[in-house]
C-alpha positions in Angstrom: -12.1 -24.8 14.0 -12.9 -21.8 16.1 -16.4 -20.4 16.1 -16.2 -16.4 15.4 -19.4 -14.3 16.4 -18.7 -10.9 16.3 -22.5 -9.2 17.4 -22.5 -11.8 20.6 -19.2 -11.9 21.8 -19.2 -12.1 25.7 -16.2 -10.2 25.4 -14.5 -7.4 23.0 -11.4 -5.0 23.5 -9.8 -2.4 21.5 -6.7 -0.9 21.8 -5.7 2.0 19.6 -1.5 1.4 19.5 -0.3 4.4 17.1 -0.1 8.3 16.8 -3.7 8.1 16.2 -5.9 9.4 18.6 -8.9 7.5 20.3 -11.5 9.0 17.8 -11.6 8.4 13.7 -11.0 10.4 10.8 -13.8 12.0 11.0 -13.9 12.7 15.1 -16.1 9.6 15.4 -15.6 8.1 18.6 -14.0 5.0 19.1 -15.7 4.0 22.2 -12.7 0.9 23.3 -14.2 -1.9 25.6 -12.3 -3.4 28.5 -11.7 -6.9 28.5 -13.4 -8.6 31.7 -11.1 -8.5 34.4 -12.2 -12.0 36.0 -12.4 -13.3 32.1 -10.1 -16.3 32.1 -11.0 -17.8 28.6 -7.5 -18.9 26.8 -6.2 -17.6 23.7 -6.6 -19.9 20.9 -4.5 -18.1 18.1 -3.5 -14.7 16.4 -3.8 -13.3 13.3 -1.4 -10.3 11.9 -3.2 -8.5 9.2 -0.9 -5.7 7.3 -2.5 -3.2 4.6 -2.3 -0.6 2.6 -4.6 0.9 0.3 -4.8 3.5 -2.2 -1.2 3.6 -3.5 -1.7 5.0 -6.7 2.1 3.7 -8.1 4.1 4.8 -5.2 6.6 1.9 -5.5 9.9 3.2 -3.6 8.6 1.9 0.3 8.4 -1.6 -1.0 11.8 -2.3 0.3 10.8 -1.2 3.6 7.5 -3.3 3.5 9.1 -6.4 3.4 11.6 -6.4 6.2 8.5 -5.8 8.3 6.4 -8.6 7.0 9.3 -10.9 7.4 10.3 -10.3 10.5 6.1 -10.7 11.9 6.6 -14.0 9.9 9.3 -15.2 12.7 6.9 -13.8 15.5 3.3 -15.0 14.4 2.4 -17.9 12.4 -0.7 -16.1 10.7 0.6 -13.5 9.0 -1.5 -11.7 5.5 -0.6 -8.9 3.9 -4.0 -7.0 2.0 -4.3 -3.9 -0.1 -7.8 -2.0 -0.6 -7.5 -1.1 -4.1 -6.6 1.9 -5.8 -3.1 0.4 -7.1 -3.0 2.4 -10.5 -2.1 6.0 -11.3 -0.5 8.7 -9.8 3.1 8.0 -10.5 4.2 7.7 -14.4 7.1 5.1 -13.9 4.3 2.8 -13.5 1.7 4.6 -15.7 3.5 4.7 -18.4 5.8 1.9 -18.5 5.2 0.0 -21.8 3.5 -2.7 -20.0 1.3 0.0 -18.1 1.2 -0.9 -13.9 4.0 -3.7 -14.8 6.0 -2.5 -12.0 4.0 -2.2 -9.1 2.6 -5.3 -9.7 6.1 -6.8 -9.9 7.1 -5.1 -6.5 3.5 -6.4 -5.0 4.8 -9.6 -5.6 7.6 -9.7 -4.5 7.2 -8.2 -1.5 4.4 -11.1 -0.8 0.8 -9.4 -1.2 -2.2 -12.0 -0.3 -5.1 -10.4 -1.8 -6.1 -6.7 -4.0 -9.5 -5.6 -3.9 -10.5 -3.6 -7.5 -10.2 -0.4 -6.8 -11.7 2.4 -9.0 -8.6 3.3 -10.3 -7.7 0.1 -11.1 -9.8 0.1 -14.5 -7.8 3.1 -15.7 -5.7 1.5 -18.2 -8.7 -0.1 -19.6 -9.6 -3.9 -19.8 -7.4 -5.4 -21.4 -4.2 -3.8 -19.5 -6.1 -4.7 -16.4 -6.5 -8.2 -17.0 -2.5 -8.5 -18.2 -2.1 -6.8 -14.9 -4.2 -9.7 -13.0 -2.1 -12.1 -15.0 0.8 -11.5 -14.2 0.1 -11.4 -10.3 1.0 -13.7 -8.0 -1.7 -12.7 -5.7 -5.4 -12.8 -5.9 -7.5 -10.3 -7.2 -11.4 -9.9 -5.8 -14.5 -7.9 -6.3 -17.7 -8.9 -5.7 -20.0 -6.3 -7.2 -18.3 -6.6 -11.1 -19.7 -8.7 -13.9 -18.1 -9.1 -17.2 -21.3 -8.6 -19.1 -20.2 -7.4 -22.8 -17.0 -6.4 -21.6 -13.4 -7.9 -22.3 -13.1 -8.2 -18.5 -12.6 -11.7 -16.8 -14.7 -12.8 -14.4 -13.2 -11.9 -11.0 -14.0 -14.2 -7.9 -16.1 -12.6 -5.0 -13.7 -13.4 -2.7 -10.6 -15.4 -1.5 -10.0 -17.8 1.2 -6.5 -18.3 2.5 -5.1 -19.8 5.4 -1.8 -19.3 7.3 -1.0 -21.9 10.3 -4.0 -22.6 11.8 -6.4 -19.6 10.5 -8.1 -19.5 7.7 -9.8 -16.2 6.4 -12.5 -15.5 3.8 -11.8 -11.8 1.8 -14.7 -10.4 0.2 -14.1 -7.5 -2.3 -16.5 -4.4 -2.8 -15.8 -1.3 -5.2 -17.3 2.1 -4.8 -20.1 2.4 -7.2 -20.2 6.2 -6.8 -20.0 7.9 -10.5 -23.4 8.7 -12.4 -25.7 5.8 -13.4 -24.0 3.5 -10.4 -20.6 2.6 -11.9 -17.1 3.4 -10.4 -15.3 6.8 -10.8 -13.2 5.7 -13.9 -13.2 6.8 -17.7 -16.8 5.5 -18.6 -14.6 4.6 -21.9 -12.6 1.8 -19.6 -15.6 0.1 -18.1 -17.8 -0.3 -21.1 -19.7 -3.3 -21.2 -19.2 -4.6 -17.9 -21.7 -4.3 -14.8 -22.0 -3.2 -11.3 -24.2 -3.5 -8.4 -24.2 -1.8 -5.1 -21.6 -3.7 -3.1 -23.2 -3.3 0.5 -26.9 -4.5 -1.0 -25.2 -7.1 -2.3 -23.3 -8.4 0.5 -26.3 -10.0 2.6 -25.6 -13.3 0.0 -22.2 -13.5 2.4 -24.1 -14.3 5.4 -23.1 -18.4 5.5 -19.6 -18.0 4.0 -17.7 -18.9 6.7 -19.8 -21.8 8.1 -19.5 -23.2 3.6 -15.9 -22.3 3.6 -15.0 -23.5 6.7 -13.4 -20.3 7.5 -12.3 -18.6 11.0 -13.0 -15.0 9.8 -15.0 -12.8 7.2 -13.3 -9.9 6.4 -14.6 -7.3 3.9 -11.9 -6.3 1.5 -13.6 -2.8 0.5 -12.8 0.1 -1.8 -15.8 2.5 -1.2 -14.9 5.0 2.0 -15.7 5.2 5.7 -19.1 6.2 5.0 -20.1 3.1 2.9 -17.6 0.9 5.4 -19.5 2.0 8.6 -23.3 1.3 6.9 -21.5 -2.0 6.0 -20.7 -3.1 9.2 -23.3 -1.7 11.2 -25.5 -3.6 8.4 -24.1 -7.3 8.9 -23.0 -9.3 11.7 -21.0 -11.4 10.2 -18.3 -9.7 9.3 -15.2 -10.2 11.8 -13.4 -7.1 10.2 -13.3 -4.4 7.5 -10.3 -3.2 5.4 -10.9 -0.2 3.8 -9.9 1.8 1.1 -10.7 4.7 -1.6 -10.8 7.6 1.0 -6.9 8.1 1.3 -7.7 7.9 5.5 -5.9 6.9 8.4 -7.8 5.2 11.3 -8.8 2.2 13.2 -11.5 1.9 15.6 -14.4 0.1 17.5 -18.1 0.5 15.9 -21.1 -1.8 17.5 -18.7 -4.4 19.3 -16.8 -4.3 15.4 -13.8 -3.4 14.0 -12.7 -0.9 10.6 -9.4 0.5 9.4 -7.8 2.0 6.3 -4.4 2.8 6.4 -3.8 5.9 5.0 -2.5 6.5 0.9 0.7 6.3 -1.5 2.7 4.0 0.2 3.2 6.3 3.5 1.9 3.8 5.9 1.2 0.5 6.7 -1.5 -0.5 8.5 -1.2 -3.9 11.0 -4.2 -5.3 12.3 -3.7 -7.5 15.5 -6.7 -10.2 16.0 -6.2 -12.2 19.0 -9.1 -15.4 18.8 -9.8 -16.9 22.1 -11.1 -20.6 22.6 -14.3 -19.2 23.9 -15.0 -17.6 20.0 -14.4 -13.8 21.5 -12.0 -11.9 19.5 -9.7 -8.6 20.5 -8.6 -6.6 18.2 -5.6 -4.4 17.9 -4.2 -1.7 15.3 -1.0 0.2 14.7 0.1 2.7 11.8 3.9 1.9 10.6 5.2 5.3 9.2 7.3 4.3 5.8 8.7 7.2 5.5 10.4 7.0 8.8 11.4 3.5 8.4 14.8 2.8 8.1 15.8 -1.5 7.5 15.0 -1.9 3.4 15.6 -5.0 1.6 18.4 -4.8 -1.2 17.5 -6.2 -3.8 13.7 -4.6 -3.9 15.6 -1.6 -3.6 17.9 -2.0 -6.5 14.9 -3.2 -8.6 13.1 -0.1 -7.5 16.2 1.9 -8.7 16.2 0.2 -12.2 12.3 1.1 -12.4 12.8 4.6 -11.6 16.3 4.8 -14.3 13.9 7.0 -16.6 15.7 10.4 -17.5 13.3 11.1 -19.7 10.7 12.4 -17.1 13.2 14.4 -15.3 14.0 16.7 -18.0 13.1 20.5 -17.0 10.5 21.8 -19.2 9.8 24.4 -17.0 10.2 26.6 -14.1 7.4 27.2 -11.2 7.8 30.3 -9.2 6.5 28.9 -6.0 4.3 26.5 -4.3 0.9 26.3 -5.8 -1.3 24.3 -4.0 -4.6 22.4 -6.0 -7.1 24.8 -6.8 -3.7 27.2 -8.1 -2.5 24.3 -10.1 -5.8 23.9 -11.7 -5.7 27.6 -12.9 -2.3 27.2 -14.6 -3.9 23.7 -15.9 -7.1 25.0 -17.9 -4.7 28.2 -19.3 -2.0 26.4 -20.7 -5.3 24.0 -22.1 -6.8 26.7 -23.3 -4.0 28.5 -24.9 -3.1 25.1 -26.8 -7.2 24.9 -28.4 -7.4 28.5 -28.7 -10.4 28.3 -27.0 -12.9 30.8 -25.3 -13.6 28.7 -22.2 -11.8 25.2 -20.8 -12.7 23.5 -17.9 -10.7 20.5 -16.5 -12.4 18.5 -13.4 -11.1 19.2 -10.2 -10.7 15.2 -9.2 -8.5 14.9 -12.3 -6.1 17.1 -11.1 -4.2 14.6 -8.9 -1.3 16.7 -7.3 0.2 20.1 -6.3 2.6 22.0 -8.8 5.9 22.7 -6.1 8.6 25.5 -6.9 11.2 25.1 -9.3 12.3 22.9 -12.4 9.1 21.4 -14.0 9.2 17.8 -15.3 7.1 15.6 -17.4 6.9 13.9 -14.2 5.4 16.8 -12.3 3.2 17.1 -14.7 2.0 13.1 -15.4 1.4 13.3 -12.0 -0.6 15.5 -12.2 -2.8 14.5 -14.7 -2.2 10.6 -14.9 -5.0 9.5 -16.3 -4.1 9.6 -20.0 -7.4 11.7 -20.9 -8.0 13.2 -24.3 -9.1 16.3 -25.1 -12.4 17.8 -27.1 -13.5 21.2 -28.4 -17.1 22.1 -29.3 -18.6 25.0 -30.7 -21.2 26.1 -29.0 -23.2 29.5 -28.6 -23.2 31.5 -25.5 -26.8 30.5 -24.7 -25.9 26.6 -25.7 -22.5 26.8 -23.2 -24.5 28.8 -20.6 -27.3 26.1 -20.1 -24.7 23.0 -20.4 -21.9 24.3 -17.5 -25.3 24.4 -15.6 -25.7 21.2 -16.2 -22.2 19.7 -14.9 -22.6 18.6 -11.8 -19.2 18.2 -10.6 -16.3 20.7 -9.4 -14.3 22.4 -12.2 -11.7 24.9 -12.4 -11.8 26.9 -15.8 -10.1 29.7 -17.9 -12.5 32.2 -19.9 -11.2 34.8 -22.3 -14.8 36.0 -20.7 -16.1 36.4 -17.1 -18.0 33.8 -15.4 -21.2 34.9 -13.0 -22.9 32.6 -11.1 -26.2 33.9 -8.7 -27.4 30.8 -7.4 -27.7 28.0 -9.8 -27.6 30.4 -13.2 -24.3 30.8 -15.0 -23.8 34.2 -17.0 -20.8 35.1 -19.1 -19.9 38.9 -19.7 -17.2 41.0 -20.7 -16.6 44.4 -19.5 -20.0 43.8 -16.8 -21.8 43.2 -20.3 -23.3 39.7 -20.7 -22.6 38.4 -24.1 -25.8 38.2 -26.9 -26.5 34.2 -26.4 -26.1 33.5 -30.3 -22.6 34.2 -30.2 -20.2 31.0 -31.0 -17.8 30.6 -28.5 -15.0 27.5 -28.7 -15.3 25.3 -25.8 -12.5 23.0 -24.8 -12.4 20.1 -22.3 -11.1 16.7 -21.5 -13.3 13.3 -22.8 -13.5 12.0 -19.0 -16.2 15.4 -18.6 -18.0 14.9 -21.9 -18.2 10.7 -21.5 -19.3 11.3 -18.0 -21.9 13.7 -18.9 -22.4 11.9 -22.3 -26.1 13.2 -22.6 -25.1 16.2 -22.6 -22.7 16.5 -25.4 -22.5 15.2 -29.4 -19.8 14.3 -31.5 -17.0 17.2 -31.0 -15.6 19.4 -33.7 -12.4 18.3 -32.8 -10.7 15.6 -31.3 -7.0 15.7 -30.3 -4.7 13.6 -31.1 -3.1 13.9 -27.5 -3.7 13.5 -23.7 -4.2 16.5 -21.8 -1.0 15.8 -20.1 1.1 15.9 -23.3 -0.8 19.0 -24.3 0.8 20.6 -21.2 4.5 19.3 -21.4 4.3 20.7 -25.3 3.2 24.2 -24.0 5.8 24.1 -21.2 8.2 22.9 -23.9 7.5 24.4 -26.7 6.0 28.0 -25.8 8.0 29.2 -23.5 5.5 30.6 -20.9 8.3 31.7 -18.4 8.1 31.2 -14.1 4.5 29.8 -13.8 3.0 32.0 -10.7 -0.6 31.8 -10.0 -0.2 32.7 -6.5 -4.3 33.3 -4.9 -5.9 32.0 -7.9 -9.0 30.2 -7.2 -11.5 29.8 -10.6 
């Protein structure tokens, strides 16, 4: 059994093998160490670690995954294949197939996936969906920092230990914790009941996992971002490695004689993590980014499965027609009109996070615009005077795009609304219109609405698209 000490190891080395350069994402240096040259100490085993996090439904690189996993398989004897969360929405032939995420899950397995962190994203469908989801896996899912409480959740394990030849490895799951009141950035509507903790506080109770588990490495399976990932490891020890998710970055690099990576988003890359154990207990550590997209060797029959999953004609109708590019902030603008224009409203105001993608030239499809907006929200309207809507849009503390029939002034942290350069008498009514993920986010700040929709936000768009003809959608330079 081979004795891993990370924070004493006599000797460490890094070598960054991929278009990456020799800092992180975020120009953080990734200060390499040389091996010592007169170091004779022999190599006891090596581990192959692939992953990939934040896929958000992307399912067509599968068949390219596998190929690559198999053919490590004849090469190394260790050989794990991780993702750091984030498996659900962003692509609606697995948001909304009638067993919602059934497919990716399906193509996970099958491809040969060890271990899943929870992700934020993952609690999307709700808790119920998730836990047919976890079901139906043939691979673990872990998170450390989740309790069911009064939820319907199951209880998940805090982590995993698998082996593969002669390694063994202990995964222990975090999720980000980031949303007001300390819970994960979901629908507050999906996670009811259940309870979080901050993953990295809680992580100290980790500290003798390997010597009671008998395992060769710790790595932490997380879904919270560099930031959280670097305070993590600079924070412990004991952990060997960290696998990272929830950022959507692409990096892998030294930190205090340790070693971090994420490996980028939707299905674009994979990330392979080479860990080379030596008799003496040091470690080396190597990464490498595999670009999907440029992959060519698929597997057929994930490919003709992936086919059969994507055989829905129904999304690709055209409902529309976009005049050009837009990119986010653009998008959002068309977003919160066509909202508005559907509630008759005064003022709507969609949150910039829950508008997921850019709207490209030409035909629009119900699949442009699920992706879009995949997160099945509903949608609200409140009557409220100007004074009442004034002091609450202060109060939202997140990024929005909106559309006013009125104009919008902001000097410093005051909002005003005017027309004509004349602000409006603060007793007038105005409608107010916005999606439930807002007002359950901010639920102190709102009551019961005046009306509730009967659909998503998303459907609300393809019917306007579909059904009122708006012509070439161009909001070319629009930034509200």
């Amino acid at each position: 059994m081979l004795k891993t000490t990370p924070m004493s190891l006599p000797i460490f080395a890094f070598w960054l093998v991929s278009v990456l350069s020799s800092c992180s994402a975020d120009g953080v240096p990734s200060n390499p160490l040389t091996p010592d040259a007169n170091d004779q100490s022999a190599l006891a085993h090596e581990v192959v670690i692939f992953s990939v996090n934040d896929v958000h439904g992307r399912i067509d690189n599968f068949a390219k995954i596998k190929p690559i996993l198999e053919a490590a398989k004849k090469e190394y004897q260790s050989v794990y294949f991780v993702s750091a969360g984030d498996l659900f929405s962003g692509n609606p032939i697995v948001d909304f197939h009638p067993e919602k995420g059934y497919p990716l899950i399906d193509l996970l397995s099958k491809t040969g996936l060890d271990v899943n962190v929870l992700g934020n994203h993952e609690f999307d469908y709700g808790q119920e969906a998730l836990t047919a989801r976890v079901q139906q896996a043939s691979f673990d899912f872990i998170c450390s920092n989740v309790e069911p409480g009064t939820g319907s959740l199951e209880d998940f394990p805090d982590y995993t230990v698998i082996q593969k030849g002669a390694v063994k490895i202990a995964f222990v799951g975090v999720v980000e914790t980031g949303s007001r009141g300390g819970y994960p950035l979901t629908h507050p509507k999906k996670i009811e009941g259940l309870d979080f903790q901050d993953g990295n506080e809680a992580f100290k109770r980790f500290e003798n996992l390997k010597a009671e588990t008998g395992a060769d490495l710790l790595v932490a399976l997380t879904h919270q971002g560099e930031e959280e990932d670097r305070e993590l490891l600079n924070s412990y020890d004991f952990i060997d490695l960290v696998i990272g998710g929830h950022t959507n970055q692409l990096y892998g690099y030294s930190l205090n004689n340790k070693f971090m990576v994420m490996s980028g988003k939707h299905l674009e890359t994979l990330g392979k993590t080479t860990l080379k154990l030596f008799e003496d207990g040091s470690v080396e550590y190597d990464f490498e980014s595999i670009d999907l997209v440029a992959e060519s060797a698929v597997d057929q029959t994930l490919t003709a499965l992936i086919e059969d999953y994507n055989n829905r004609p129904e999304f690709f109708e055209t409902i529309g027609q976009s005049a050009r590019d837009h990119d986010r902030r653009e998008t959002a603008c068309f977003y919160t009109d066509a909202l508005r224009f559907i509630a008759d409203a005064d003022f709507t105001i969609q949150n910039r996070g829950g508008v997921r993608a850019d709207l490209s030239a030409g035909a629009i499809t119900p699949f442009d615009i699920y992706t879009i907006d995949p997160f099945g929200n509903g949608f609200e309207a409140y009557q409220l005077s100007v004074g009442q809507l004034e002091d609450l849009l202060e109060q939202i503390n997140t990024s929005y795009s909106y559309s006013s029939a009125y104009t919008l002034v902001r000097e410093g942290d005051q909002i005003e609304l005017t027309a004509n350069g004349v602000e409006l008498p603060d007793d007038q009514l105005l409608t107010f219109a916005l999606n439930d993920y807002i007002t359950n986010e901010f639920g102190d700040l709102f009551d019961t609405p005046d009306v509730s929709y009967e659909q998503t936000t998303a459907e609300y768009i393809i019917e306007y698209l579909k059904t009122m003809n708006p012509g070439p959608i161009d909001y070319q330079g629009c930034e509200r």
